[in-house]
N, C-alpha and C positions, 0 to 999 in steps of 0.2 A: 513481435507480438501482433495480432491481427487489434482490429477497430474495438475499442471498448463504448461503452454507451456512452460516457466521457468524451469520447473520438466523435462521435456522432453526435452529440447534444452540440460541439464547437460547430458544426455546420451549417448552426439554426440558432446561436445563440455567441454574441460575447462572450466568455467565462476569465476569471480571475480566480486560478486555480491555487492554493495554497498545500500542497502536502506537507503533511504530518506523522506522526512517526505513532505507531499503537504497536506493542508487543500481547500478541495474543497470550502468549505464556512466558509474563515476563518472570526473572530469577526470583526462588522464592514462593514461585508456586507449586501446588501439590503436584504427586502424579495422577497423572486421567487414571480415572478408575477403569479396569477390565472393562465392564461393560460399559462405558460409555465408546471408550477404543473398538470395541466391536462395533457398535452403531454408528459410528465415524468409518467403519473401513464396509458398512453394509449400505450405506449411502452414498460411498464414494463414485461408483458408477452413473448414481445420476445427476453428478456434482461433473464426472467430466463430461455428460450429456447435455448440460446445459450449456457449458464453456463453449463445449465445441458449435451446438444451436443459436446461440446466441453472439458469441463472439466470434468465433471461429477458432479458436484454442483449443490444440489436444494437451489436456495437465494429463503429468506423468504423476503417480500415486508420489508423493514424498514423503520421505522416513517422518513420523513422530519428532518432533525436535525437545532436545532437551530446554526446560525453563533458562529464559536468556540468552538462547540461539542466535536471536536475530538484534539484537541491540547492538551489537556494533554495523549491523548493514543499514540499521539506523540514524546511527550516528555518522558513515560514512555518506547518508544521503545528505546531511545539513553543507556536508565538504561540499558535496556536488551541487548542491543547489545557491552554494552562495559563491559559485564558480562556476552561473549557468550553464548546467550541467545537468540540476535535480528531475527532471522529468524522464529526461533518458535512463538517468542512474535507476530510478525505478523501475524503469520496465525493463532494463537489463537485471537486474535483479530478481525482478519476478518470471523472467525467462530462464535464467540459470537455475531457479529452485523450482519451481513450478514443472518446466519442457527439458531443460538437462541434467534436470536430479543432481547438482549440484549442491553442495555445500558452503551455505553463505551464510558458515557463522567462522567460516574460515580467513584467516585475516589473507592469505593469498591468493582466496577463491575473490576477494574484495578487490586485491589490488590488482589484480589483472582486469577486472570487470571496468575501473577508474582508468584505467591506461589504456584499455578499451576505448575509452569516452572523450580520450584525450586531457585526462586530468593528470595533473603532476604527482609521481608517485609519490614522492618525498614528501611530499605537502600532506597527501592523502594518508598515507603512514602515521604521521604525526597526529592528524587531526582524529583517527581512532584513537589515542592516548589523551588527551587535549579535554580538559573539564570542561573547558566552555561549548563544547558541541555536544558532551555527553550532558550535559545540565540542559543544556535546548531541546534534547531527546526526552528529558524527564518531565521539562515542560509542558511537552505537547504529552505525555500520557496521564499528568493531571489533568489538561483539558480534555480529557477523554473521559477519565473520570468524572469529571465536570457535568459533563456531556450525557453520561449514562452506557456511554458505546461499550459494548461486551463483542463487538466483532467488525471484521471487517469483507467486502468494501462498508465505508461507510462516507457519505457524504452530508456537509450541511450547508443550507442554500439561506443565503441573507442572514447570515448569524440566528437565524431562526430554525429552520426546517430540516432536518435531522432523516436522510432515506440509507436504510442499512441493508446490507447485503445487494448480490449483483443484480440489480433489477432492469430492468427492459429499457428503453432508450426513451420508449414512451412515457416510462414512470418520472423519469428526469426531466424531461419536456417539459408534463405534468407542472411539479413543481417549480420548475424555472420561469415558466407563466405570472405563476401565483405568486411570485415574488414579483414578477415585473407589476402585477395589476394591483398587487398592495404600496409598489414606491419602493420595494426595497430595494429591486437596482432599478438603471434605466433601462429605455424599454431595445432591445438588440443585446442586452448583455445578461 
């Protein structure tokens, strides 16, 4: 995956990044209405214009996913990141669905991506079954809840400051400032 504004904000700043898990359409939600799917797939061209402008990412259109698609790649990152691991696991992740139109609600499109990363497949298996990782996943989409978030990227700076969708490196700066000149973190970080 090429430089995210993420990538580039750590150049100019400390960061103490925490991911967290948001299912955009998590199980249990409706279907997209017609028209809203047409207007998702009439935008999507300058969805992959920015990607590739801004980041350098060519996204491949990917399918619609059914409600609950992604909750075990979810759950599969809490494995990978508490087996330093979770950062990579993400962006292999969002390279396989995003750039190889892969299938990552698929438990062996998962476990290949972990063994990938050098994670233990047995472990990684178990832990998609495993309450205590999918309860950590549900966690974090109450704090999202919490939060307000209705999408993602979404980032929030000093438990305060809330920037949604992919914005420019500059908007991140931006805010990483204004957290430093309010105290919220120290000043480098």
């Amino acid at each position: 995956m090429a430089e995210s504004g993420l990538d580039s904000l750590r150049k100019t700043h400390r960061l103490a990044v925490t991911w967290k898990a948001f299912e955009l359409r998590p199980e249990g939600t409706p279907p997209i209405p017609a028209e809203y799917r047409e207007r998702i797939l009439a935008g999507w061209p300058r969805v992959q214009q920015l990607a590739r402008e801004r980041f350098g990412v060519e996204m491949k259109r990917a399918a619609f996913k059914e409600p609950g698609a992604t909750f075990l790649a979810h759950v599969g990152a809490k494995y990978a990141s508490e087996h330093g691991r979770g950062e990579a696991y993400h962006r292999a992740v969002f390279a396989a669905h995003w750039q190889d139109e892969r299938d990552i609600a698929s438990v062996d499109v998962l476990v290949e991506i972990a063994r990938g990363l050098g994670l233990d497949e047995a472990g990684f298996r178990a832990a998609l079954d495993d309450p205590r990782y999918r309860a950590l996943v549900r966690e974090d989409e109450a704090l999202a809840a919490h939060h307000g978030l209705t999408g993602v990227p979404a980032f929030i700076f000093g438990n305060r400051y809330l920037v949604s969708g992919a914005q420019p490196v500059e908007v991140l700066r931006e805010v990483a400032e204004k957290c430093v000149a309010e105290g919220l973190v120290e000043s480098g970080e």
